[in-house]
DSSP file (Angstrom, degrees, kcal/mol; ACC not computed):
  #  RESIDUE AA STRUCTURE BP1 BP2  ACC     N-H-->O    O-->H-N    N-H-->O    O-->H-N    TCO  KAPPA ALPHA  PHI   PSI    X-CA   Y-CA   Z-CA
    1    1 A X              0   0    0      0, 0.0     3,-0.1     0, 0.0    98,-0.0   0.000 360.0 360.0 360.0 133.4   54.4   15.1  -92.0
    2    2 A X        +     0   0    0      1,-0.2     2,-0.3     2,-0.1     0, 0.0   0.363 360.0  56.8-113.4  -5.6   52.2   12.8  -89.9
    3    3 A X  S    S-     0   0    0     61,-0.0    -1,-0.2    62,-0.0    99,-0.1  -0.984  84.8-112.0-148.2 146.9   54.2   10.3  -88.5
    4    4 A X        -     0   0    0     -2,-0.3    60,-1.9     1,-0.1     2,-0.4  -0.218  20.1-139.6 -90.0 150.6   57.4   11.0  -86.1
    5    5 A X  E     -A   63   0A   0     85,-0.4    85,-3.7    58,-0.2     2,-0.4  -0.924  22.7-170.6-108.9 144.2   60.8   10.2  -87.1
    6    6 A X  E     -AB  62  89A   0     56,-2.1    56,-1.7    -2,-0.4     2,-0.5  -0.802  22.7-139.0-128.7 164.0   63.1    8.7  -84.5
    7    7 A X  E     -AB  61  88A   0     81,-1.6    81,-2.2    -2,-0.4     2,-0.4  -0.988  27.3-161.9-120.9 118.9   66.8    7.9  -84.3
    8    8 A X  E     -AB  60  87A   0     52,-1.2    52,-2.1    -2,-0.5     2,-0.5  -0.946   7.4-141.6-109.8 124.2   67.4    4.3  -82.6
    9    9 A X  E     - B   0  86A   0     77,-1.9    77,-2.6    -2,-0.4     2,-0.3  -0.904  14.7-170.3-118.3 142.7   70.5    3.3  -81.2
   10   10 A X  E     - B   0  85A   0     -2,-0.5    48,-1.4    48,-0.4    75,-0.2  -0.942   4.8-167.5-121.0  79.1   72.1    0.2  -81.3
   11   11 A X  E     +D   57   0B   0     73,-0.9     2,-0.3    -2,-0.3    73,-0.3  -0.609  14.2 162.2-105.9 147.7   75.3   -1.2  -79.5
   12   12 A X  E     -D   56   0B   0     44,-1.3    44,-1.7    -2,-0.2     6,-0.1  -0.892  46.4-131.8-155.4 142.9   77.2   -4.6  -80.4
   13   13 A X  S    S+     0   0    0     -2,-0.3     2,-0.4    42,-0.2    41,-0.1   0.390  98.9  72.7 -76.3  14.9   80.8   -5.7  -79.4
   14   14 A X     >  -     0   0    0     42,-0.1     4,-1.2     1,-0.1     5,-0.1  -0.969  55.6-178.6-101.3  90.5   80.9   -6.6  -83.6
   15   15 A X  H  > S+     0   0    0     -2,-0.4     4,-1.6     2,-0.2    -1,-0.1   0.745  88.9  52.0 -82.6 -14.1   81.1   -3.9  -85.8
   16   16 A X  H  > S+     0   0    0      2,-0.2     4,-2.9     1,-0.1     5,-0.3   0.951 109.5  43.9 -58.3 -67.0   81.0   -6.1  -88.3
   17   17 A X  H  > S+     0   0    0      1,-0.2     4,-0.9     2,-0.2    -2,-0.2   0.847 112.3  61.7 -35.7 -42.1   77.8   -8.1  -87.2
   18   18 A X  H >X S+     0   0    0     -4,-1.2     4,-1.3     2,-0.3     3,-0.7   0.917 102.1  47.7 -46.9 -69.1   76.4   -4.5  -86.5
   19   19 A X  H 3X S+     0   0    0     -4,-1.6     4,-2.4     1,-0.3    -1,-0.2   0.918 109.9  51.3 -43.8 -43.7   76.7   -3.4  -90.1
   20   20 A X  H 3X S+     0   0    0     -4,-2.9     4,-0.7     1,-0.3    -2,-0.3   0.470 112.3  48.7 -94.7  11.0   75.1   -6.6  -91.5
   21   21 A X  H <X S+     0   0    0     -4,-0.9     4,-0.6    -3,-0.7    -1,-0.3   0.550 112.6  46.4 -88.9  -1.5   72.3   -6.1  -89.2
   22   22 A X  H  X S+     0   0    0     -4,-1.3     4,-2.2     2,-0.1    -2,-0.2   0.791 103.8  57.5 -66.5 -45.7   72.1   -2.9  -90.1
   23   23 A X  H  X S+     0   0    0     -4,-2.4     4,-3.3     2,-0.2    -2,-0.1   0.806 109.7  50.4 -43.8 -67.4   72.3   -3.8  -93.6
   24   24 A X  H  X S+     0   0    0     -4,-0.7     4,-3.9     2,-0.2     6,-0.3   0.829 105.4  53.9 -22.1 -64.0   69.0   -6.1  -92.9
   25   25 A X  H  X>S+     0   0    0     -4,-0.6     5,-2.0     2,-0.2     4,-1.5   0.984 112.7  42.7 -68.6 -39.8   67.0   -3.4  -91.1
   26   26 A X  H  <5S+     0   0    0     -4,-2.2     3,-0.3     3,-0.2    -2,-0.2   0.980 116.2  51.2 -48.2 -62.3   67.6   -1.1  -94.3
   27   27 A X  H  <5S+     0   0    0     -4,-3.3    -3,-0.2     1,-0.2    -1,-0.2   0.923 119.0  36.5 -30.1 -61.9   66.7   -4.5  -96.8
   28   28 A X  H  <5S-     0   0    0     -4,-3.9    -1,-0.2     1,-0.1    -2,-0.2   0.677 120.7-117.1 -91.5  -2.0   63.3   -5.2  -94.7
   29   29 A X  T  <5S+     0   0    0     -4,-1.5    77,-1.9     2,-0.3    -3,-0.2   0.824  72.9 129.8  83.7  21.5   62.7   -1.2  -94.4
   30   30 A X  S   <S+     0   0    0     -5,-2.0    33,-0.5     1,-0.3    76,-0.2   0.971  78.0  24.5 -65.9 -63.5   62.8   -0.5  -90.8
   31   31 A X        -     0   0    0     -9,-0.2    -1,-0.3    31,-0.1    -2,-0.3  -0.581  64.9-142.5-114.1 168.5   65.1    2.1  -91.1
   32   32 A X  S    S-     0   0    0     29,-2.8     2,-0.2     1,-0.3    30,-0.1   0.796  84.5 -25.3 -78.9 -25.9   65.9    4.5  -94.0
   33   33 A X  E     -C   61   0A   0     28,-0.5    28,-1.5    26,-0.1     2,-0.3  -0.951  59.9-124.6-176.5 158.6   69.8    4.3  -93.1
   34   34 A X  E     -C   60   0A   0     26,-0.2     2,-0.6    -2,-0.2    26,-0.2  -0.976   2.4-148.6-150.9 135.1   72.4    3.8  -90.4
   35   35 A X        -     0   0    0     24,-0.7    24,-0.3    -2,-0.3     2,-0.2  -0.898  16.0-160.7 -56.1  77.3   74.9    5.3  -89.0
   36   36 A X        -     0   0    0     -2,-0.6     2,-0.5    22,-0.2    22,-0.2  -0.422  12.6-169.9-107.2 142.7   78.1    3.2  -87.5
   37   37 A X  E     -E   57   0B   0     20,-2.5    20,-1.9    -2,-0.2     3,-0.1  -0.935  11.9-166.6-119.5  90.3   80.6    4.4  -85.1
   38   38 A X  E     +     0   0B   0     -2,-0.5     2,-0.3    18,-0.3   -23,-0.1   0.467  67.7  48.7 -21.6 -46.8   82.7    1.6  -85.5
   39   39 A X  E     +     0   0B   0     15,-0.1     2,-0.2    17,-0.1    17,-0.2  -0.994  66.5 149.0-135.0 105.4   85.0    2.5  -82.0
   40   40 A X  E     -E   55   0B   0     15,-3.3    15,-0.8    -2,-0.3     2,-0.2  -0.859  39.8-135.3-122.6 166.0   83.2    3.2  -79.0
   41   41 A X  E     -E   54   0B   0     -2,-0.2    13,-0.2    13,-0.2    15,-0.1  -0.477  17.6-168.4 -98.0  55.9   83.9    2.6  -75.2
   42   42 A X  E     -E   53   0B   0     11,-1.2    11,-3.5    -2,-0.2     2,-0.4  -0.077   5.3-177.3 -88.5 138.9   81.1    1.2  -73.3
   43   43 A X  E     +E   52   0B   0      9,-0.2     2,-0.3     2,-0.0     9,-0.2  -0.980  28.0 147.0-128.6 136.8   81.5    1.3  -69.3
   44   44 A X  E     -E   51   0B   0      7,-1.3     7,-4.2    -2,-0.4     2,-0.6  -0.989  46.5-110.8-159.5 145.3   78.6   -0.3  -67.8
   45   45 A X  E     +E   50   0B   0     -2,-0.3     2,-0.4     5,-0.2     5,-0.3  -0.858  38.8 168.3 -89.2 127.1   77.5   -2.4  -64.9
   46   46 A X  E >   -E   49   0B   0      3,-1.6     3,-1.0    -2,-0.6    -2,-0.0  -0.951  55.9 -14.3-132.6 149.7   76.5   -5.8  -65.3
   47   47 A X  T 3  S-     0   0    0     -2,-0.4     3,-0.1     1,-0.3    -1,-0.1   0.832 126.1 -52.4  70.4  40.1   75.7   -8.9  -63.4
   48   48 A X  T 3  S+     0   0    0      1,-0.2     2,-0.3    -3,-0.0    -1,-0.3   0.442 122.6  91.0  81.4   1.6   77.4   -7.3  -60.3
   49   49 A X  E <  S- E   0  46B   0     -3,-1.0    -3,-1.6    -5,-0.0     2,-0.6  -0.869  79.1-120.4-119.6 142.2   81.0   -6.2  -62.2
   50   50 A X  E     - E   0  45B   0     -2,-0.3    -5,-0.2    -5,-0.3     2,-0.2  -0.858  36.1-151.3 -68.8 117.7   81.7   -2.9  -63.8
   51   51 A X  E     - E   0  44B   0     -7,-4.2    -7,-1.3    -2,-0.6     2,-0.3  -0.707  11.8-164.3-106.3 160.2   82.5   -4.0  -67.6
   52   52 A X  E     + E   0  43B   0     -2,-0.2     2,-0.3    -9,-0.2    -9,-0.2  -0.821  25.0 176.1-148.5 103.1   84.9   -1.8  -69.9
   53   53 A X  E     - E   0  42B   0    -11,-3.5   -11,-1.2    -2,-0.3    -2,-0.0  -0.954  43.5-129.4-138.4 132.8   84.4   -2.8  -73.1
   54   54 A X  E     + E   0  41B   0     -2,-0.3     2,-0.3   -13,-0.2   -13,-0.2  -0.134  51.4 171.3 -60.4 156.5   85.6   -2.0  -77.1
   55   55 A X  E     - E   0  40B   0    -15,-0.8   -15,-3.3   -42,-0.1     2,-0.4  -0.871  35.1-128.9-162.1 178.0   81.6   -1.8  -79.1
   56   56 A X  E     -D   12   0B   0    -44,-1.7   -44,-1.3    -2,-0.3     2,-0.5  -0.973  27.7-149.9-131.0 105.2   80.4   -0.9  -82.3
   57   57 A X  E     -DE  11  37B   0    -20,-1.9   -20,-2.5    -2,-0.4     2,-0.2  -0.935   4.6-159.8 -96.9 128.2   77.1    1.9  -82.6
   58   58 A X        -     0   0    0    -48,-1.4     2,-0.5    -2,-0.5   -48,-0.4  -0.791   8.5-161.6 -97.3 161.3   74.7    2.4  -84.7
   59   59 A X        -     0   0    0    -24,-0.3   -24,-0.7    -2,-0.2   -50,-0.2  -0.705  18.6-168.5-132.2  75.6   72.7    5.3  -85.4
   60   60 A X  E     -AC   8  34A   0    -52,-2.1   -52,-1.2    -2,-0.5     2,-0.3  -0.433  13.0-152.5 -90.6 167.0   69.3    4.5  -87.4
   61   61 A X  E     +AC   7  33A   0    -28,-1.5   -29,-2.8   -54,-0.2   -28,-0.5  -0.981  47.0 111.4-115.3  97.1   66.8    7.0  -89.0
   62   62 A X  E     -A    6   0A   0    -56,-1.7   -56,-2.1    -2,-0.3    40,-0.2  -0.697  63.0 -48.5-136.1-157.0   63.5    5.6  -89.1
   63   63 A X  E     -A    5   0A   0    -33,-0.5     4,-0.4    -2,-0.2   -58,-0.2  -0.452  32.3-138.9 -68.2 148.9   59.9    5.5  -88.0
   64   64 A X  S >  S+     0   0    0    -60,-1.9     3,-2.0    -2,-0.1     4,-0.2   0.917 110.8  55.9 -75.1 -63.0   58.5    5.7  -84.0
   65   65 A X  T >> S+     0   0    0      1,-0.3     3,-1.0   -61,-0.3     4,-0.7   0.858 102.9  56.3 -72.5 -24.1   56.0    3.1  -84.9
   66   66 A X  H >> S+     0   0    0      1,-0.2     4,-1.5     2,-0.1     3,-0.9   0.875  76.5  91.8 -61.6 -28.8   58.9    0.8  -86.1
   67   67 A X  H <4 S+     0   0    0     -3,-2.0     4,-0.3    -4,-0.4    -1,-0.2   0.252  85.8  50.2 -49.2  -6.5   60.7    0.8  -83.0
   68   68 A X  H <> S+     0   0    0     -3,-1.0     4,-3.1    -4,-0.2    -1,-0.3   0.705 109.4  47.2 -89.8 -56.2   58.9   -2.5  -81.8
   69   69 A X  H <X S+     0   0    0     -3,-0.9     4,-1.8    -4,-0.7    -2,-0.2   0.727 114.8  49.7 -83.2  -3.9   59.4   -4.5  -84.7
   70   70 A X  H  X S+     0   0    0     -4,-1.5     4,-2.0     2,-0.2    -1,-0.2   0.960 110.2  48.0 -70.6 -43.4   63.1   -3.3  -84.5
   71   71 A X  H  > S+     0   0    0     -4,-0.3     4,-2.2     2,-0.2     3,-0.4   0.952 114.2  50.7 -69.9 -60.3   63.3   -4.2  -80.8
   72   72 A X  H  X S+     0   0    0     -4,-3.1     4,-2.2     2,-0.2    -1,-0.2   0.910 108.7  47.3 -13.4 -73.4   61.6   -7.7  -82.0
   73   73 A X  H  <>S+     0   0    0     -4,-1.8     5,-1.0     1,-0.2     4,-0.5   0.751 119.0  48.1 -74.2 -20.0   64.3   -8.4  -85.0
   74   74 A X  H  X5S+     0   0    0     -4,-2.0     4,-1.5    -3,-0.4    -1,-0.2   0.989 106.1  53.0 -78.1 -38.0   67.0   -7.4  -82.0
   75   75 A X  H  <5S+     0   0    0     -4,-2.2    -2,-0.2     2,-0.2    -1,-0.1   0.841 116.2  35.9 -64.0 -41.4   65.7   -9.4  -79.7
   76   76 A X  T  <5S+     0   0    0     -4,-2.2    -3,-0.2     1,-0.1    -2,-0.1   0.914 129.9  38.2 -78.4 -70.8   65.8  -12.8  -82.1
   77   77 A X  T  45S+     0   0    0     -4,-0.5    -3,-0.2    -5,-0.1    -2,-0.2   0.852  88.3 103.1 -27.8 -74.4   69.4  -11.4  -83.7
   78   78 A X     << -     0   0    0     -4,-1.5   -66,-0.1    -5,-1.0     5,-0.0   0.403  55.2-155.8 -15.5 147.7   71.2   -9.9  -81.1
   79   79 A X  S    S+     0   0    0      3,-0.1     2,-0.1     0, 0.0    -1,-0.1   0.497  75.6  77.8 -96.0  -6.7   74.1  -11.7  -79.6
   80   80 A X  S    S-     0   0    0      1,-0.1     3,-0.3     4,-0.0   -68,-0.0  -0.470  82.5-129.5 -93.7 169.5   73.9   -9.9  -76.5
   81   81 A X  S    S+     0   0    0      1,-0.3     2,-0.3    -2,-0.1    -1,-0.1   0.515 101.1  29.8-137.6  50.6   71.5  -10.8  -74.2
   82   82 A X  S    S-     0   0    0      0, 0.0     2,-0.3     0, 0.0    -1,-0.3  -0.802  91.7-148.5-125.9 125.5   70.0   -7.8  -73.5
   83   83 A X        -     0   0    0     -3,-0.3     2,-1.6    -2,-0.3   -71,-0.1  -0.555  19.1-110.0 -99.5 133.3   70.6   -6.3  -76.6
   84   84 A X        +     0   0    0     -2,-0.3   -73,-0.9   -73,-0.3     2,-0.6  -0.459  51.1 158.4 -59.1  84.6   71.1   -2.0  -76.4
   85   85 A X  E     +B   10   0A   0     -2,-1.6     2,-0.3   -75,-0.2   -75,-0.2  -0.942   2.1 155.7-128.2 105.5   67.6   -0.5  -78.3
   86   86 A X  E     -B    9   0A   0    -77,-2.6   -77,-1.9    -2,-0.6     2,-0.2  -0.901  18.9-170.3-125.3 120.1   67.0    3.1  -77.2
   87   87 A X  E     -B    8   0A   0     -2,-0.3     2,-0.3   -79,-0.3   -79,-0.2  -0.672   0.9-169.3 -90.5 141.0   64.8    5.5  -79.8
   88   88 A X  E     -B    7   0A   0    -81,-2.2   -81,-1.6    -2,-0.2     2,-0.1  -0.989  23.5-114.8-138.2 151.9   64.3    8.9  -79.6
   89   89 A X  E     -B    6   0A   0     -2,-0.3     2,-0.5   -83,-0.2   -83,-0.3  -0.345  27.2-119.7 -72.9 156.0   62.1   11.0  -81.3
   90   90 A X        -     0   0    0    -85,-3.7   -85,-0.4     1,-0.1    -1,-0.1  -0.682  15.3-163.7 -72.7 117.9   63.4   13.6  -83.7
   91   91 A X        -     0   0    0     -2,-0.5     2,-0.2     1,-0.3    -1,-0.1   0.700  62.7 -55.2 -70.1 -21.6   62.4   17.1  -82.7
   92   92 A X        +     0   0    0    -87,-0.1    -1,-0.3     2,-0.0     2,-0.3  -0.901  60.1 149.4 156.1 177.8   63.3   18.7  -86.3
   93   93 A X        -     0   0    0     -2,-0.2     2,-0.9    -3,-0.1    -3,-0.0  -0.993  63.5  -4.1 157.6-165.2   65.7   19.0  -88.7
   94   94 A X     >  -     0   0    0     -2,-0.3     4,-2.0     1,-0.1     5,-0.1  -0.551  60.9-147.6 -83.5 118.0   65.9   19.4  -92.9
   95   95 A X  H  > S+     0   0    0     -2,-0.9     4,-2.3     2,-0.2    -1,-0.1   0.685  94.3  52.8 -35.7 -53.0   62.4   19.0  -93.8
   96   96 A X  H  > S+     0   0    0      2,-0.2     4,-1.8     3,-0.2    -1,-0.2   0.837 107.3  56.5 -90.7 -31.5   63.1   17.2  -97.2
   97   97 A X  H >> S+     0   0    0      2,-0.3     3,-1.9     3,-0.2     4,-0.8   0.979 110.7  43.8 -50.6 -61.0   65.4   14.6  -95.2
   98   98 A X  H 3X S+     0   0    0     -4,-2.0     4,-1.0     1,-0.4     5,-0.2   0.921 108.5  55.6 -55.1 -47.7   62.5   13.6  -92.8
   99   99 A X  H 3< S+     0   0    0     -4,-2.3    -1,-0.4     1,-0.2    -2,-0.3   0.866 108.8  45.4 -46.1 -40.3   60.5   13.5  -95.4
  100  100 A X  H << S+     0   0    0     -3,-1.9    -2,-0.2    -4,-1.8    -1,-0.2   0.678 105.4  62.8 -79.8 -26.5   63.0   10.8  -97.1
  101  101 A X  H >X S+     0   0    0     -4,-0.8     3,-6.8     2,-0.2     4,-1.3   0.968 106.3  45.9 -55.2 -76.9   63.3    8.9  -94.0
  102  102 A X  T 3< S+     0   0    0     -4,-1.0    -2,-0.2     1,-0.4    -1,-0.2   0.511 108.5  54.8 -43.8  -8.4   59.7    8.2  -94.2
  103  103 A X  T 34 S+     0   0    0     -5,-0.2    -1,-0.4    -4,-0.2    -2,-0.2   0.485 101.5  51.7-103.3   3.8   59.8    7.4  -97.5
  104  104 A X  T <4 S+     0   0    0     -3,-6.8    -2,-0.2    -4,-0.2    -3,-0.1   0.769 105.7  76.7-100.0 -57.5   62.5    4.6  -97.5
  105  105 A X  S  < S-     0   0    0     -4,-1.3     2,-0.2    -5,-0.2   -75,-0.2  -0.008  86.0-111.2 -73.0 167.1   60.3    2.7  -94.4
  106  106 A X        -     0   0    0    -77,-1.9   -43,-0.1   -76,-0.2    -1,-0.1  -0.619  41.8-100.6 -87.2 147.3   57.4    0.8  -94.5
  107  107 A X              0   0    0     -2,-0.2    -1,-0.1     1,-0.2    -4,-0.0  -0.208 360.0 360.0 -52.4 149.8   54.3    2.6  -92.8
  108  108 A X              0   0    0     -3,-0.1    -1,-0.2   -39,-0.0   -39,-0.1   0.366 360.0 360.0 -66.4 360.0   54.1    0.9  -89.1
């Protein structure tokens, strides 16, 4: 395998909206598949307040070189506005899976 697989995650207070932008990145091949958490808790600071707030995660499988044009298509989508895109790379895992991520996305 020559190119790294990364997991990018994804927060929105929509789990609906969430899906069908999930749904999108799968359609245009960023990622192979996504993962939704449906009910989460986010506690976070912003804009000087502590927030505590119902969200929606996703969990995507994809490329590292994709992780730009993902951060792109959040940036125009997103409702938030700084929208939650953090990748990490995959250290390992079932061989024939990585292999399948990298074959549902488009090369970077």
């Amino acid at each position: 395998m020559t190119e790294t697989v990364c997991e990018v995650v994804i927060t929105a207070s929509d789990a609906e909206w969430l899906a069908a932008f999930t749904r999108r990145l799968v359609e245009r091949r960023l990622a192979a598949c996504g993962h939704t958490i449906t009910a989460i808790r986010s506690i976070y600071r912003w804009q000087g307040a502590v927030e505590d707030e119902a969200e929606a995660r996703v969990a995507l499988h994809t490329r590292l070189s994709l992780v730009d044009a993902i951060v792109e298509v959040a940036e125009r989508e997103h409702p938030y506005e700084v929208p939650c895109v953090l990748a990490m790379p995959v250290a390992g895992g079932n061989p024939r899976y990585l292999q399948w991520v990298l074959d549902e996305t488009a090369t970077g």
